[in-house]
C-alpha positions as CSV (number, residue, x, y, z in Angstrom):
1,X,-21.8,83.5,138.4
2,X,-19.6,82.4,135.6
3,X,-18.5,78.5,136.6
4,X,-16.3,78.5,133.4
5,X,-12.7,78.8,134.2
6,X,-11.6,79.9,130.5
7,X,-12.5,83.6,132.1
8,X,-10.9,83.3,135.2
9,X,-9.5,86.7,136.2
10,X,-5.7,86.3,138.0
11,X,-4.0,87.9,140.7
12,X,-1.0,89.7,140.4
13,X,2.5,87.9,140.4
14,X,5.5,88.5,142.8
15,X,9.0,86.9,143.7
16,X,11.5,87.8,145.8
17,X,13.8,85.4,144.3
18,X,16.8,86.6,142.3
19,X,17.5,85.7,138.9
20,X,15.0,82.9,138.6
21,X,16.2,79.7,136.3
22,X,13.4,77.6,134.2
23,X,13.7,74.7,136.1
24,X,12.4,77.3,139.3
25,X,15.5,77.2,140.4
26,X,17.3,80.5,141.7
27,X,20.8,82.0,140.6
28,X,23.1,81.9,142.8
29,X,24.8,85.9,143.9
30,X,27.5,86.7,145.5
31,X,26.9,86.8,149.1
32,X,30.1,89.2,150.4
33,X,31.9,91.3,148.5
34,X,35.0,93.6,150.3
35,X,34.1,96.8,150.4
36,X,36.8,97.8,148.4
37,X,37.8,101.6,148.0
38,X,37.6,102.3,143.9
39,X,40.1,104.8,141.8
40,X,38.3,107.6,141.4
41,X,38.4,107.8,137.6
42,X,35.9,104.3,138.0
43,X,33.7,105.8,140.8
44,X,31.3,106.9,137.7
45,X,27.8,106.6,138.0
46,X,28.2,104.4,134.8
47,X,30.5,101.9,136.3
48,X,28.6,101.6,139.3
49,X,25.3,101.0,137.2
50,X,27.8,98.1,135.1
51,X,29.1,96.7,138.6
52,X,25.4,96.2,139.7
53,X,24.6,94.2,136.3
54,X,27.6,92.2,136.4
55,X,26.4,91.4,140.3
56,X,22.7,90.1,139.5
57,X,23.8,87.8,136.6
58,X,24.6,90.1,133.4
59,X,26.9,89.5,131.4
60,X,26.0,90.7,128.2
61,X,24.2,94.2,127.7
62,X,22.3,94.4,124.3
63,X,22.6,97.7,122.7
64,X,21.6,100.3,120.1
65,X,24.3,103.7,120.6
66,X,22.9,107.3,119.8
67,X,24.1,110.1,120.8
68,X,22.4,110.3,124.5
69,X,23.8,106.8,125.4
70,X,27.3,107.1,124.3
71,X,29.4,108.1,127.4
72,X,27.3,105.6,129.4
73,X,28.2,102.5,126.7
74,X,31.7,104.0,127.1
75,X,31.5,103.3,131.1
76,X,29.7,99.8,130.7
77,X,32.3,98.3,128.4
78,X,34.9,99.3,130.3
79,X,33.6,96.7,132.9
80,X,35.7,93.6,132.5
81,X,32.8,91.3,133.4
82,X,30.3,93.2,131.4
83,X,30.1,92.5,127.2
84,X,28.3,94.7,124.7
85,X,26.2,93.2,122.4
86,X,25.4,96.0,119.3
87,X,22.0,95.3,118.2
88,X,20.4,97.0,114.6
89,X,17.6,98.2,116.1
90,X,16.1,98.7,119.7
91,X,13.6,96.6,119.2
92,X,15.2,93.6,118.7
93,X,17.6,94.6,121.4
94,X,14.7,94.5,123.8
95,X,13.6,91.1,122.6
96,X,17.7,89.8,122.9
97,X,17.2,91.1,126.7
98,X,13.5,88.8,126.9
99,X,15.5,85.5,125.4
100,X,18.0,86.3,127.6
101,X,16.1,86.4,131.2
102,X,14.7,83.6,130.0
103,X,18.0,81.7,130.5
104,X,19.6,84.0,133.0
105,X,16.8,85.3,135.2
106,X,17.3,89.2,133.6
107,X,18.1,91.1,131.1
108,X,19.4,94.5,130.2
109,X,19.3,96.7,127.2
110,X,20.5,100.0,126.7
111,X,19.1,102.3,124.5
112,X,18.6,106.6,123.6
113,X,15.9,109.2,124.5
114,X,12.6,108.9,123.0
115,X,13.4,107.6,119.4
116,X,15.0,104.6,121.0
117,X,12.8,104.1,124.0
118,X,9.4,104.7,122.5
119,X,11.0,101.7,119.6
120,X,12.3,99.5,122.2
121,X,8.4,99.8,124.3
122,X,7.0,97.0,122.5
123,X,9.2,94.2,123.6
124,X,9.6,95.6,127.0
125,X,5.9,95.4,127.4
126,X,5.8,91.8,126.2
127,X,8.5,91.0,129.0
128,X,5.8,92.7,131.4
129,X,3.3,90.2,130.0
130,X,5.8,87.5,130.7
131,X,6.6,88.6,134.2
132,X,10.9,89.0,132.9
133,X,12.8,90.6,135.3
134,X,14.6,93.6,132.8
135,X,16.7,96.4,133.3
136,X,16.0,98.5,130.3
137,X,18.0,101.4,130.6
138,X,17.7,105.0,128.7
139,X,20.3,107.9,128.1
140,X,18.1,110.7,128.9
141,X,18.9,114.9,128.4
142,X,21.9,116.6,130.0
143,X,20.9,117.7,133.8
144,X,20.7,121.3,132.8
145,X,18.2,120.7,130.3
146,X,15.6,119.5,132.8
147,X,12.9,122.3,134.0
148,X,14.0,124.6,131.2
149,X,11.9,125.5,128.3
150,X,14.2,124.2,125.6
151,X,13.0,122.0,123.3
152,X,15.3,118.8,122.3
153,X,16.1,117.3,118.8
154,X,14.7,113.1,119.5
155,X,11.5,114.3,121.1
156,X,8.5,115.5,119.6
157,X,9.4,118.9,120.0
158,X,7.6,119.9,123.0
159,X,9.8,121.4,126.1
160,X,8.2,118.3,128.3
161,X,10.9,115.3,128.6
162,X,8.1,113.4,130.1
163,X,6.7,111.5,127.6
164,X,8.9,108.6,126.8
165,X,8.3,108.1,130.6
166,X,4.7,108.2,130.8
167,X,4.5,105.2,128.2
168,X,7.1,103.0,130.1
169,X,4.9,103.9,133.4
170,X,1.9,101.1,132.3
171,X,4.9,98.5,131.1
172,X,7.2,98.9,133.9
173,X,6.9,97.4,137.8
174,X,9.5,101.0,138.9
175,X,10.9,103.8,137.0
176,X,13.6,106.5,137.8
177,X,14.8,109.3,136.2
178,X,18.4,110.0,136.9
179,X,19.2,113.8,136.7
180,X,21.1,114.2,139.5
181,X,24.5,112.8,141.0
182,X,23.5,113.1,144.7
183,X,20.4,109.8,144.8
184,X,21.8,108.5,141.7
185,X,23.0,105.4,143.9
186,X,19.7,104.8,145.6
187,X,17.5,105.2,142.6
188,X,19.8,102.9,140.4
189,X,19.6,100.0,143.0
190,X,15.8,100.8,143.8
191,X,15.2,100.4,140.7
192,X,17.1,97.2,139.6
193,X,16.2,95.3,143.2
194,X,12.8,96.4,142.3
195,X,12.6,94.3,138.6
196,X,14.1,91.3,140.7
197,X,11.7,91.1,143.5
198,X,8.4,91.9,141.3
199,X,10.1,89.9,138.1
200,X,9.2,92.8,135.6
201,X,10.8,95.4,133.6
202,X,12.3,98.5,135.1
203,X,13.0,101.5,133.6
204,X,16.3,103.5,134.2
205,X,16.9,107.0,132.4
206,X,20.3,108.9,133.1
207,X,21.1,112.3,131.8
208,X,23.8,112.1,128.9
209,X,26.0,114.2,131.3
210,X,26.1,111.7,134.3
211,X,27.6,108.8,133.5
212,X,31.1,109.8,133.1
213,X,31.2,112.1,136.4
214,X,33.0,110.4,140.3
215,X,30.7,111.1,143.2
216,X,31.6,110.0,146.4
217,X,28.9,107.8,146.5
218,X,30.3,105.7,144.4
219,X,33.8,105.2,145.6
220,X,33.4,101.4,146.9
221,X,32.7,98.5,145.7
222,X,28.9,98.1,146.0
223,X,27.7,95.7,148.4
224,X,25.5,92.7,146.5
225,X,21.9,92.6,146.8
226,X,20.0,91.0,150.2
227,X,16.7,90.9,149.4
228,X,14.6,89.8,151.9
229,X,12.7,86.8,151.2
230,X,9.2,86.7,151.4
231,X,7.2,84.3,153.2
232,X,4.2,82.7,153.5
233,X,1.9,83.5,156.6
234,X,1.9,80.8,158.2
235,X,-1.5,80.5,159.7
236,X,-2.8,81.0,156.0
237,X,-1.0,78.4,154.8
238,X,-2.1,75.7,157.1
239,X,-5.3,76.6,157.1
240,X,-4.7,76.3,152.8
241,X,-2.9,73.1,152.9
242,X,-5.4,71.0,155.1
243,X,-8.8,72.7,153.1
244,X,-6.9,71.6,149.7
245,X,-5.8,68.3,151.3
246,X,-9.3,67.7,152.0
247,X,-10.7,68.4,148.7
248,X,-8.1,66.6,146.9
249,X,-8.2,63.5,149.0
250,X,-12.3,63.3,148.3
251,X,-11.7,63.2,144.7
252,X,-11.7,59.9,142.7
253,X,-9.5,61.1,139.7
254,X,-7.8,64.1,140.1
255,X,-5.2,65.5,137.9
256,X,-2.4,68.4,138.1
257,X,-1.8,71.1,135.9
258,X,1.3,73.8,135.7
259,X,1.0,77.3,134.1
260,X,3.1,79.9,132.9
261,X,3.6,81.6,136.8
262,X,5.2,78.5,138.1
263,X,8.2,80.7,136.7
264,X,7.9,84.0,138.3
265,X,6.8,82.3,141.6
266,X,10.5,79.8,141.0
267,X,8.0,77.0,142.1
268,X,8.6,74.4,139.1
269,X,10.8,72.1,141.5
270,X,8.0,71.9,144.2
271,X,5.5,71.2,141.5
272,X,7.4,68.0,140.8
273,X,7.8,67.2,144.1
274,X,4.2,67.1,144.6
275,X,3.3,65.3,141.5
276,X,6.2,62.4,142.3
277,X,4.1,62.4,146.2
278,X,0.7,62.2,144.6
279,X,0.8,60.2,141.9
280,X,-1.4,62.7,140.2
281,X,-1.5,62.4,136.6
282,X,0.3,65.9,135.4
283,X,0.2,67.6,132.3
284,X,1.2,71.6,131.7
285,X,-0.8,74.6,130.2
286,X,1.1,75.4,126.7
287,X,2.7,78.6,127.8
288,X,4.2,76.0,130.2
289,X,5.9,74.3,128.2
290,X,9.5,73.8,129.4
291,X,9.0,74.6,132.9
292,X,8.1,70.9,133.7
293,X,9.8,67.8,133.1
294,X,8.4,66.2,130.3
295,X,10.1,62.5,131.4
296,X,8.4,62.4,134.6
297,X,6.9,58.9,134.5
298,X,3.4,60.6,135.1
299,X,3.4,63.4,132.4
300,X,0.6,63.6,129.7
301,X,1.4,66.6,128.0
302,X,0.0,69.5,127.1
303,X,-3.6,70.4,128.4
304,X,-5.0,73.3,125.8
305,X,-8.6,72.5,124.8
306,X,-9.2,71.3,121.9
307,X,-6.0,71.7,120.6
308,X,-4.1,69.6,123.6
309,X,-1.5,67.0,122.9
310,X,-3.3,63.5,122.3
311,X,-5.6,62.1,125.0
312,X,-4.5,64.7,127.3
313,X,-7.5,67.0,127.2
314,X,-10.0,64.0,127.8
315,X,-8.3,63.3,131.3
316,X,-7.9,66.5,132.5
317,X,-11.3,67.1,131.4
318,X,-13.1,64.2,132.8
319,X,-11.0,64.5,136.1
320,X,-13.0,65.1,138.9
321,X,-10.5,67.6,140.8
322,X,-7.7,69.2,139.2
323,X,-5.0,71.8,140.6
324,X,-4.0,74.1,138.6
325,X,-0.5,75.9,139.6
326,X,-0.1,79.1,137.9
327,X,-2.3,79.6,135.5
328,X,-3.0,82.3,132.7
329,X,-6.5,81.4,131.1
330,X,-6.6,84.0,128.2
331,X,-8.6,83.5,124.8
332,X,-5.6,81.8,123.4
333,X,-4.5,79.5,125.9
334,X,-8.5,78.7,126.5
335,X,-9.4,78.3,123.0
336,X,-11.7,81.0,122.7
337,X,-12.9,80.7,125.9
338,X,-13.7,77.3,125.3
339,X,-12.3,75.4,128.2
340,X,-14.8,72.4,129.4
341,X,-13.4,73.3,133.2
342,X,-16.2,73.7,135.8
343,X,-14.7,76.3,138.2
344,X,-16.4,74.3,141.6
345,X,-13.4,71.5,140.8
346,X,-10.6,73.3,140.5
347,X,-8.2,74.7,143.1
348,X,-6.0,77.5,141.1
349,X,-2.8,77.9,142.7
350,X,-1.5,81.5,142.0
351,X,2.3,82.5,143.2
352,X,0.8,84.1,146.4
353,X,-2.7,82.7,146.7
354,X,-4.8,79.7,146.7
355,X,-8.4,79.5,145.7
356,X,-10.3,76.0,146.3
357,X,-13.1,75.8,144.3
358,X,-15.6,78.5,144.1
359,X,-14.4,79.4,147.6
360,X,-12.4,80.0,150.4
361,X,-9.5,82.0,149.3
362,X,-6.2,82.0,150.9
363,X,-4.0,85.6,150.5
364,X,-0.1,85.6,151.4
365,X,0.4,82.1,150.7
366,X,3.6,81.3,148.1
367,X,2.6,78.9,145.6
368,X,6.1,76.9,146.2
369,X,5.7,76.4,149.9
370,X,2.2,75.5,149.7
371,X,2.7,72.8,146.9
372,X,5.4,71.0,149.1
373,X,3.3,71.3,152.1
374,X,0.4,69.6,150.5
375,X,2.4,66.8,148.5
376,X,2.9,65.5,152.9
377,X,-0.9,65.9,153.0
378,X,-2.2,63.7,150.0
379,X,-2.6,60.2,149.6
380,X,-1.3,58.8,146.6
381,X,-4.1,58.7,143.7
382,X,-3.0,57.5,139.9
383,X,-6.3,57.2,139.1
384,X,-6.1,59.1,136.0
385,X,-2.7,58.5,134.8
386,X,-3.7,54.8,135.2
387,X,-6.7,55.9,132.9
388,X,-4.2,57.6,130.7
389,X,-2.8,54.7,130.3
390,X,-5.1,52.5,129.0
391,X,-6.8,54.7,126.6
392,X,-4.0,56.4,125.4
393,X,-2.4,55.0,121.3
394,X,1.0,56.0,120.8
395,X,1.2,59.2,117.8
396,X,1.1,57.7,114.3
397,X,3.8,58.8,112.0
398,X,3.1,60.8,109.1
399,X,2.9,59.3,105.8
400,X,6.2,58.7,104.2
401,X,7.1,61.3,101.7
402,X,7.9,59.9,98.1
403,X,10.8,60.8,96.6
404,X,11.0,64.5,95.2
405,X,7.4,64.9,96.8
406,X,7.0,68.4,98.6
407,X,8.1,68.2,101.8
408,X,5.3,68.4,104.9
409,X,5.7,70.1,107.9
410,X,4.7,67.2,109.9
411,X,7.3,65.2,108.2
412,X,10.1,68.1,108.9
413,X,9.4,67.8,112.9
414,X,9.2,64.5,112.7
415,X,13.4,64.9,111.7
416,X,13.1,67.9,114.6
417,X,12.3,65.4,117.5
418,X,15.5,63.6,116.7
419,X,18.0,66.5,116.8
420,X,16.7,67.4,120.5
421,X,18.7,66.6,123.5
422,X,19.7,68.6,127.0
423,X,22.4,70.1,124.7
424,X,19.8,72.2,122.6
425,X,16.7,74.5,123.4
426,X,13.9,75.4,121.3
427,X,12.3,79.0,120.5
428,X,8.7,79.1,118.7
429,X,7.5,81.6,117.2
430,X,4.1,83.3,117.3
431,X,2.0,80.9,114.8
432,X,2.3,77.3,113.6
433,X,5.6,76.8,115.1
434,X,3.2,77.2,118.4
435,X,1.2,73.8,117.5
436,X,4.3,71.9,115.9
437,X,6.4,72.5,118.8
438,X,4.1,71.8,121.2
439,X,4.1,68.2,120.2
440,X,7.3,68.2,120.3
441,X,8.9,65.4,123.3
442,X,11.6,67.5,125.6
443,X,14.3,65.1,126.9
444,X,15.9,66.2,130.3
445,X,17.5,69.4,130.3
446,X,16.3,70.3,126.4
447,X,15.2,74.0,126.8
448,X,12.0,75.8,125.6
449,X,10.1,79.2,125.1
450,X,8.0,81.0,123.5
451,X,5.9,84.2,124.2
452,X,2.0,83.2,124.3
453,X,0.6,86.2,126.7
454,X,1.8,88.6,124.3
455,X,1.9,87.2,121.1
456,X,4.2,89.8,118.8
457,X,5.4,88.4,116.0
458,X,9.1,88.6,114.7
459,X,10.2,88.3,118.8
460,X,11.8,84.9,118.1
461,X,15.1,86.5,116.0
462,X,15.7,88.9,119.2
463,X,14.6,86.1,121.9
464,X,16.7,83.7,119.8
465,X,19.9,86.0,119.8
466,X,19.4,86.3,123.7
467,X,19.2,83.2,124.8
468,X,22.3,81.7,122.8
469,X,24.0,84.8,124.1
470,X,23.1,83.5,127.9
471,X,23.6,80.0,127.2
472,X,26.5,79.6,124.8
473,X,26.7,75.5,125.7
474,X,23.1,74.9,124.4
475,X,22.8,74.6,120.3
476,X,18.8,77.0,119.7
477,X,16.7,75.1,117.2
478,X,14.7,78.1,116.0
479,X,11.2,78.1,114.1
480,X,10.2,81.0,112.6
481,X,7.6,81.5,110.2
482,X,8.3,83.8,107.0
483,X,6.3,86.8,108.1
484,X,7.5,86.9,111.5
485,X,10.8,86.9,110.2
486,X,10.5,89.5,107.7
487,X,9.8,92.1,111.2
488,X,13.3,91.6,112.9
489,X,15.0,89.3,110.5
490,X,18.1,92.2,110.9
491,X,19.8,90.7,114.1
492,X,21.2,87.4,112.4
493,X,23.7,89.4,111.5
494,X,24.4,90.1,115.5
495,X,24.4,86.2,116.0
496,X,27.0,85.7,113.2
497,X,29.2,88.4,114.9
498,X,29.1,86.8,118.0
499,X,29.6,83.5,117.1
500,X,26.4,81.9,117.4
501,X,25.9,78.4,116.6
502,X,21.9,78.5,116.2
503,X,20.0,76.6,114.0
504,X,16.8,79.0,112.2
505,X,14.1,76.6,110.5
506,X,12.8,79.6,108.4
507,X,9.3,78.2,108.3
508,X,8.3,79.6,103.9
509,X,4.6,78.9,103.0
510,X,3.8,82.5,101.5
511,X,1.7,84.3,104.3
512,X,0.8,85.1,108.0
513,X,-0.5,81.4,108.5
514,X,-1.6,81.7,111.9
515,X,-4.1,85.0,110.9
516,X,-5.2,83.2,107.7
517,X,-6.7,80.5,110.1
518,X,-8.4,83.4,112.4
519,X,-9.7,85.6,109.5
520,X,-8.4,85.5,105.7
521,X,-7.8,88.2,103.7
522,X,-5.2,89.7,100.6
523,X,-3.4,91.1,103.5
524,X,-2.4,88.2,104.7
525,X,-0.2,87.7,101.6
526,X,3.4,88.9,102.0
527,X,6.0,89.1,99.6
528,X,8.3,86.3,98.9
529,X,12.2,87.1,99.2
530,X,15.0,85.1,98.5
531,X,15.6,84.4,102.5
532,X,18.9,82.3,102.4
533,X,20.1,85.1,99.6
534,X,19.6,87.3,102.7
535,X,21.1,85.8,105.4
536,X,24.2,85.2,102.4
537,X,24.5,89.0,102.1
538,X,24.2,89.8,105.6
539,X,27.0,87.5,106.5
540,X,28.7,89.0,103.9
541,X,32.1,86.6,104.2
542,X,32.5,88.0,107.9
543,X,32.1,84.9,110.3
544,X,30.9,81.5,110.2
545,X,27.5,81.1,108.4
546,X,25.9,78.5,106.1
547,X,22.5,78.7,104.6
548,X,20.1,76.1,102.0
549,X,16.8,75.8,101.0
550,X,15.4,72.3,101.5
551,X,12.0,71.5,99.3
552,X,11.9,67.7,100.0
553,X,12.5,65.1,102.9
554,X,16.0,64.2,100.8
555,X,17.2,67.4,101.1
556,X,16.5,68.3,104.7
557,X,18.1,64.9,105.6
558,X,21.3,66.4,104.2
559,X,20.6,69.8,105.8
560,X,20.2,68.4,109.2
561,X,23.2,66.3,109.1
562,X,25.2,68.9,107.8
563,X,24.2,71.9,110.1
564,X,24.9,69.1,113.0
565,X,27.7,67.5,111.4
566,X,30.6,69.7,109.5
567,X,28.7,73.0,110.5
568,X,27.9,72.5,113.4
569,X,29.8,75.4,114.5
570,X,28.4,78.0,112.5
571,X,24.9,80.0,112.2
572,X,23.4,77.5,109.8
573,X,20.1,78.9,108.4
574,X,17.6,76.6,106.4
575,X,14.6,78.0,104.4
576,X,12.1,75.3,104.4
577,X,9.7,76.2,101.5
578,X,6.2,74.2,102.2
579,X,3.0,75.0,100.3
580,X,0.9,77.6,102.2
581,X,-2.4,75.7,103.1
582,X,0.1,73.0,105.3
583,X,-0.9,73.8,108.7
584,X,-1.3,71.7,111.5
585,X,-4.9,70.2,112.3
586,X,-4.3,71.8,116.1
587,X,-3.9,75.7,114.0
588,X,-7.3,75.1,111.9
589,X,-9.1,73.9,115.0
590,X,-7.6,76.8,117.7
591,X,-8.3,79.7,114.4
592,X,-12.0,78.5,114.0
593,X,-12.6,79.3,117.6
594,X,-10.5,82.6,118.3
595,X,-12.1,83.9,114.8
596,X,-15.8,82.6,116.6
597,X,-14.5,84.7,120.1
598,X,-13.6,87.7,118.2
599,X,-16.5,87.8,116.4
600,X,-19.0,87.7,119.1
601,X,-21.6,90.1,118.6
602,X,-21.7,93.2,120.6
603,X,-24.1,92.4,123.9
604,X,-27.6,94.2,124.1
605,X,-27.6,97.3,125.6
């Protein structure tokens, strides 16, 4: 048996919660609503389906129109609480509706049959990986075209509709195909209470005909979600609490670590509550990041391997017990499967099961009630934040730049740390801006994500447009590396018509960094544009927009106090050109080991 835990398998995730916040929190809905009768002319399956979005916590519906999806977009616009945002391409769309469940707790997109869906898979598949709750919704064929032998202009010209479905089936937790007026109702709400109780996309495809037509099921105001909420069994979780207790309690130095699924199972509040009981030193899994406070008094930071934040890898490490809630142990968050974790001392805390060790397992148990029941059953152990502590040296500061001299990236996040407060969140992108921002110190209420499971570059532009969409107080600090950004780079134009205020570090060193680290080749080289020349012609006069290029620390001084200062109300968007072998040492190390994992030889047959 494999003790390592870098190839842990995990359990499935599920939430009953609605509309689940960072902080593991849950958004509030409306708990009555009068059964109000509803003019006929708005008892439209459309307006129903915008009712129910406006009810779960949407606002804002990203959108690309064709000609499948246009009498639906007329019915969702016309809901007063209900904005569209046009996106340029479905794709992006889908990532705008990822950022945005991020903030909100789901997202919805709306897109058309086949070209758009099959575009818009990609991102909806990363919010699977992510475990987002979205609705992403499809105009589908006119009724009368279903069961016929026609063949359809958007499809591959086969008389089967069936295939844009078939690919959402492995990406989506429910999907429903609405050609029919008569369980329209049911299979819109199955569908949507279905993506809020598993927290994953759902599909929803309504005939082009539909959306426009009164049904009598749809003549009164729909009555808000009740979803039940799921509980632990409670003889499971005893039995859980006082084996873990006793584990725990025997240990000299035992540490606790949160992972990506403290989201999804809304548990990041009772993860606090148990660290403040035990005393436990705690640090977070990278994909974590943002979930967990980073001012508790007892935080270390980031636990990755090899590439962990300073002195935090040797504690958890060395710890003689360690609880891990949440966890995703892929080959990147484990280094290449090179986690020194010894599966016998670890209890991994998934959101509805507990394993302790190399045995006994606990089923039905919710990873938020268990954690508060345990933090009554510990005794209080700082062992190893005490032995943090003392070994631990405060971060050097890079070496001061001279004047004129190229500007480092260290150096440029050294300016980053200062701009960050609770009124701004950051979004990473896939590749160095994973490392740099990672070492990055969140105050209270400073926001954070990134998409680590899946790892698509070019979803920071969409995620970035979504999340200022859903959190219009917060200033996004956005670092995006020049190949990523080339993918999607077509949506800052939808943040300058809406009135974003983001600011995009637009990360220029000449390449795909992060794969030139794993394997180098020519292909890795990408053609340089004139990025800020871009981002000048896209804005094209039309809104509030202000772009530089920054070479040295002089000029990014000035950049930062200007895009703070008189701009700080406008998309400001600062090309930070950086010489293409600056890398972090945390990229070099991480590369040389995925490259080693991917090139493992194939095993004897």
């Amino acid at each position: 048996m494999d003790t390592k835990i870098g190839a842990l398998d995990v359990c499935k995730p599920s939430s009953n919660e609605v509309g689940s916040l960072p902080n593991g929190t849950a958004m509030a809905i409306q708990n009555s609503v009068p059964s109000t009768v509803i003019n006929s002319s708005e008892a439209t399956l459309g307006r129903h389906l915008a009712r129910r979005l406006v009810q779960i916590g949407v606002t804002d519906v990203f959108t690309v129109p064709g000609d499948f999806n246009l009498t639906l977009l007329d019915h969702l616009i016309a809901e007063p609480g209900l904005t569209n945002i046009g996106c340029c391409n479905e794709l992006n769309a889908g990532y705008a509706a990822d950022g945005y469940a991020r903030s909100r707790g789901v997202g919805a997109c709306v897109v058309t049959f086949t070209v758009g869906g099959l575009s818009v898979l990609n991102a909806i598949a990363g919010a699977y990986s992510e475990n987002l709750p979205l609705i992403c919704i499809v105009g589908g064929p006119n009724s009368n075209d279903y069961g016929t032998s026609r063949i359809l202009h958007h499809t591959i010209g086969l008389p089967d509709f069936t295939q844009e479905l078939r690919c959402f089936q492995t990406v989506t937790c429910y999907q429903a195909v609405v050609n029919n007026l008569e369980d329209a109702h049911e299979s819109i709400d199955t569908a949507i209470s279905t993506a809020l109780k598993e927290s994953k996309p759902v599909y929803i495809s309504i005939s082009c005909n539909l959306a426009g037509i009164p049904h009598p099921t749809f003549s009164r105001e729909p009555v808000p979600f009740s979803l039940s909420p799921r509980l632990s069994n409670q003889w499971g979780l005893e039995a859980a609490v006082e084996a873990a207790a006793e584990f725990l309690n025997k240990a000299v130095k035992p540490v606790m670590v949160g992972g990506p699924k403290l989201r999804v199972a809304h548990a990041g509040d009772a993860f606090v509550e148990l660290a403040d009981a035990s005393g436990y030193a705690l640090a977070v899994m990278p994909s974590a990041k943002g979930l967990v406070p980073e001012h508790h008094p007892h935080f270390i930071g980031t636990y990755w391997g090899a590439v962990s934040t300073a002195f935090c890898a040797e504690i958890v490490e060395s710890a003689d017990a360690y609880l891990f809630a949440g966890p995703i142990f892929n080959d990147y968050s484990s280094v290449g499967y090179s986690l020194l974790l010894k599966k016998e001392k670890a209890i991994i805390v998934q959101p509805d099961r507990v394993t302790i060790a190399n045995g006994p397992s606990f089923g039905c148990v919710l990873m938020k009630d268990f954690l508060r029941a345990l933090a009554k059953k510990l005794n209080h152990n700082n062992t190893a934040h005490e032995n943090y502590r003392r070994i631990f040296v405060p971060d050097g500061h890079p070496l001061k730049c001279a004047p004129r001299e190229p500007l480092r990236v260290n150096v440029l996040f050294q300016h980053v740390q200062k701009m960050l407060s609770s009124e701004t969140a950051v979004i990473a992108e896939t590749g160095d801006s994973w490392f740099n921002c990672q070492k990055l110190r969140l105050p209270a209420g400073c926001g954070y994500e990134f998409q680590m499971q899946y790892g698509s570059i070019g979803w920071s532009v969409g995620a970035t447009l979504g999340y200022a969409q859903a959190v219009p107080e917060k200033r996004v600090l956005a670092f995006i590396g020049d190949g990523s950004f080339q993918v999607t780079a077509q949506d800052v134009s939808t943040m300058i018509r809406n009135g974003q205020r983001t600011i995009i570090f637009l990360i220029n060193n000449g390449g795909y960094t992060i794969e030139v680290e794993i394997h180098d080749g020519p292909y890795n080289v990408i053609k340089n544009w004139n990025y800020t020349g871009l981002v000048d012609a896209i804005h094209n006069g039309e809104g509030k927009c202000w772009t530089t290029k920054v070479r040295y620390e002089e000029e990014l001084i000035e950049a930062i106090e200007t895009a703070t200062g008189d701009k700080k109300d406008s998309l400001c968007f600062i090309e930070v050109i950086v010489h293409k072998d600056d890398t972090s040492k945390e990229l070099l190390e991480w590369g040389s080991r995925v490259s080693a994992a991917n090139s493992r030889p194939p095993n004897p047959q």
